[in-house]
C-alpha positions in Angstrom: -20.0 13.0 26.7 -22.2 10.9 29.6 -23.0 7.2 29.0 -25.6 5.9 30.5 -25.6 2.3 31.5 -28.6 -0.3 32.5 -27.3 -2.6 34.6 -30.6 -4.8 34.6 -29.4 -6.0 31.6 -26.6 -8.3 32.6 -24.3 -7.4 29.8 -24.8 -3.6 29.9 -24.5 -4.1 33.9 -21.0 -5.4 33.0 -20.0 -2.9 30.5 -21.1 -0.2 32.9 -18.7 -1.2 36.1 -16.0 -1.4 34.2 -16.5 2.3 32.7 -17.6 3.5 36.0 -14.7 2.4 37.5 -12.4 3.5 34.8 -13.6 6.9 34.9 -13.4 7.1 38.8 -9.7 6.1 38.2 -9.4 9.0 35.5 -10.6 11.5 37.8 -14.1 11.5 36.6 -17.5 12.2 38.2 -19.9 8.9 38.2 -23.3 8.4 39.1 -24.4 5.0 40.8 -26.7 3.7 42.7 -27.2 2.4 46.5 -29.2 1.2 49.0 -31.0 5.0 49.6 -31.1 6.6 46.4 -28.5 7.7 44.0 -25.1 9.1 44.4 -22.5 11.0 42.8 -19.0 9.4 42.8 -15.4 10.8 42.6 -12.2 9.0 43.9 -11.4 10.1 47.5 -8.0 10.3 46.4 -7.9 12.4 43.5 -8.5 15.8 45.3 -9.2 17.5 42.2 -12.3 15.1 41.5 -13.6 15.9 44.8 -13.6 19.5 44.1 -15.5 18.7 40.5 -17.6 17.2 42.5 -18.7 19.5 45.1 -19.3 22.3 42.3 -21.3 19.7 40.3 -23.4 20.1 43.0 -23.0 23.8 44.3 -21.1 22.7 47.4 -18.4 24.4 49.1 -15.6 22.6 51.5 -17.2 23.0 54.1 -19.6 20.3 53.1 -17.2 17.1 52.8 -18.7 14.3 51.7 -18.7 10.9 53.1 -17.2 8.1 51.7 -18.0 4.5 50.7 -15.8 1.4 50.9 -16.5 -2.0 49.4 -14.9 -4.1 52.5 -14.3 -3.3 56.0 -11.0 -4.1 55.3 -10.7 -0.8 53.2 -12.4 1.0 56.2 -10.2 0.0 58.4 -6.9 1.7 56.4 -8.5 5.1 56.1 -8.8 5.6 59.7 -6.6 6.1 62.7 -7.9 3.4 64.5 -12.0 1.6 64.8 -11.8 2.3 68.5 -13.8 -0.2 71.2 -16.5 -0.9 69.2 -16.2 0.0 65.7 -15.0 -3.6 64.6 -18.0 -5.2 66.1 -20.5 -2.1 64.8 -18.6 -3.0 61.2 -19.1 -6.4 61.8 -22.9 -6.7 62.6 -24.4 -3.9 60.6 -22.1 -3.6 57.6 -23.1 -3.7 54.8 -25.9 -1.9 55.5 -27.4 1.6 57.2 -25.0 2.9 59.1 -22.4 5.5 59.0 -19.5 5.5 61.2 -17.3 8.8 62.1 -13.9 8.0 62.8 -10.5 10.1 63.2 -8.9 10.1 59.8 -5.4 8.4 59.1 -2.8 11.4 59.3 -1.0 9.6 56.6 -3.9 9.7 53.9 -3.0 11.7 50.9 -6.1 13.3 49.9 -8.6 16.3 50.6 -12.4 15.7 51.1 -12.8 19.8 52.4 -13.2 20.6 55.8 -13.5 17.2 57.6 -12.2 18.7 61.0 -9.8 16.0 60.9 -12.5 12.8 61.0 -14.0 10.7 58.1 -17.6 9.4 57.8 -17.7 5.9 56.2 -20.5 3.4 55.4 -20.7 0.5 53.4 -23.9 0.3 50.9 -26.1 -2.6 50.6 -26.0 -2.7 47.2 -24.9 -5.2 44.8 -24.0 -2.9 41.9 -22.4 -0.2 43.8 -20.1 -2.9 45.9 -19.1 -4.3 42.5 -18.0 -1.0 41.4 -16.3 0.7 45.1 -14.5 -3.5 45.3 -12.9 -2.4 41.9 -12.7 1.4 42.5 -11.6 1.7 45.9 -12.9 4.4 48.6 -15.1 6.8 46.6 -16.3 10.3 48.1 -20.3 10.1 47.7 -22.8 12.3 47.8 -26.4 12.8 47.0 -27.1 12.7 42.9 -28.0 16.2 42.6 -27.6 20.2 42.6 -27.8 21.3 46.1 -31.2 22.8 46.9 -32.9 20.4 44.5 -35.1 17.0 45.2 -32.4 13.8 45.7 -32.3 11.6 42.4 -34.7 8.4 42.7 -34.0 7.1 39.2 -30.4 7.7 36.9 -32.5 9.7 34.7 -33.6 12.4 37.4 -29.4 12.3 38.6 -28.8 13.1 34.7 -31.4 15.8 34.0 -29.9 17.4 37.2 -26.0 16.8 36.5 -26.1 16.6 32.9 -22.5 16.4 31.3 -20.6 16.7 34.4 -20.9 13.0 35.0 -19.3 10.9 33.0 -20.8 7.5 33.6 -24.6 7.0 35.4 -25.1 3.5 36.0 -29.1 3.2 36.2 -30.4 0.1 38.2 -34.0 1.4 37.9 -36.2 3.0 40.4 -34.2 3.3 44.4 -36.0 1.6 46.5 -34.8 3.2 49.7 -36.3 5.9 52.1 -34.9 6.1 55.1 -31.2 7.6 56.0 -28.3 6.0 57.7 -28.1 5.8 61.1 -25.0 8.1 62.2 -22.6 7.5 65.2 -19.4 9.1 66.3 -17.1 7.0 67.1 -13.9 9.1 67.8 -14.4 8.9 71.1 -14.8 6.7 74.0 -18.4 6.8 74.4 -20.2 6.5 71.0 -22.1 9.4 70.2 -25.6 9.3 68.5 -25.4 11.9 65.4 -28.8 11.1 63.3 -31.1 8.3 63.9 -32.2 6.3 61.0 -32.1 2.9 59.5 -30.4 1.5 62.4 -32.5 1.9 65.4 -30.5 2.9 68.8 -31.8 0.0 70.5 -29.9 -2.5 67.3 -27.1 -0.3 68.0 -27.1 -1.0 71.9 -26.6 -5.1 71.6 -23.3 -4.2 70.5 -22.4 -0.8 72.2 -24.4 -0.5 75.0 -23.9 3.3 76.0 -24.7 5.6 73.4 -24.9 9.2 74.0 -26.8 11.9 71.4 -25.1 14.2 69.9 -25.4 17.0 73.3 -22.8 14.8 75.0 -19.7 16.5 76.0 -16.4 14.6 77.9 -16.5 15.7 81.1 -13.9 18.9 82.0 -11.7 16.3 83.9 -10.8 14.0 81.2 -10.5 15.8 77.8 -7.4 14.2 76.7 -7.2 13.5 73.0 -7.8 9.7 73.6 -11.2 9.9 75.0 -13.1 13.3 74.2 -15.0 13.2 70.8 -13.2 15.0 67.6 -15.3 18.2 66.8 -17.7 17.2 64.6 -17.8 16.1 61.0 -19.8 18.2 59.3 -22.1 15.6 57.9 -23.9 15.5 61.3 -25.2 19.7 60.1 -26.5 18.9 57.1 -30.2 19.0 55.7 -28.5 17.7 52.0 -27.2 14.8 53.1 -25.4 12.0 50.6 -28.0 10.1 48.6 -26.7 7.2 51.3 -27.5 9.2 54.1 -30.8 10.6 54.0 -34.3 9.5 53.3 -34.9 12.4 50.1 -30.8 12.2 49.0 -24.7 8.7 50.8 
């Protein structure tokens, strides 16, 4: 049976986190909200959650979602390494909109679908859902509804669409947000441009000055693994992004 939560009401706000984070832990399917609109949780380690996930929605694997962190330190342990700029990227935009693609850790033990070997991380600007991912850990987001149907703007639209297959929505009231994260590709040398949004290139060039879009290619005479791009996560494809990553749906 779904709970709903209000977390304008400071003691319902309380009660909420700390079922929302329970169920995450139990392999459950949440409902919270961010700096966008809202999104649907699972934890990125349970792989089985993620799956529940993706069929809440009507997703396949070859839709992985991203995934949202409550520190940079937790970032920074899901990936093989933030590169030349990622630290600095984290450090002046985060929290906040902007997604970063990295190569995945080869030693993470989980299964987000067909990532192509990279991870897409952002950390929200939003108080209720950094209280929950702080207590949670690294949950796979996406956008709060059935694919093919209008992003949730309020818990209530996330439940009509989801019903019982969440098992906690945390409802903060109305989203406020309209405009997607920014996306940049980071797994290789020169950052690489993916979706403009919230982050404007010219923000994004005080700390990395070159930035390519998304039709750069490594030149033919330096394509070792170390500086050409990983193919691309397949976030960068989609019209449905996560209800952090796109202006109608993290």
């Amino acid at each position: 049976m779904s709970t709903r939560y209000d977390c304008r009401d400071p003691a319902e706000r309380t009660a909420g986190i700390d079922a929302a984070v329970a169920a995450a832990r139990a392999g459950e399917l949440i409902v919270l909200p961010t700096d966008t609109l809202y999104g649907i949780g699972a934890d990125a380690f349970i792989p089985a959650s993620v799956t529940t996930m993706l069929a809440a929605k009507g997703r396949g694997r070859n839709m992985p979602p991203p995934v949202l962190v409550g520190t940079a330190r937790a970032a920074a342990a899901l990936v093989e390494d933030l590169g030349a700029f990622g630290q600095d990227l984290i450090d002046e935009f985060w929290p906040g909109g902007l997604t970063l693609v990295f190569r995945a850790s080869p030693t993470l033990l989980w299964d987000l679908g067909d990532t192509k070997g990279t991870v897409a991380l952002r950390m929200p600007l939003h108080a209720v859902a950094l209280e929950v991912l702080k207590q949670s850990g690294p949950l796979a987001v996406s956008s709060a509804n059935r694919t093919g149907q209008p992003p949730a703007a309020t818990a209530e639209e996330a439940q009509q669409q989801l019903g019982e297959a969440v098992s906690v929505y945390l409802d903060d009231g109305p989203s406020s947000g309209n405009v997607p994260s920014t996306i940049l590709d980071l797994t290789g040398t020169v950052p690489i441009l993916l979706r403009a949004g919230a982050v404007s290139v010219d923000r994004l060039r005080t700390v990395a000055s070159v930035i390519a879009d998304q039709e750069y290619a490594a030149p033919d005479t330096d394509t070792t693994a170390d500086t050409k791009p990983a193919a691309p996560h397949p976030l960068q494809d989609r019209a449905d992004a996560p209800a952090s990553e796109r202006p109608s749906g993290g």
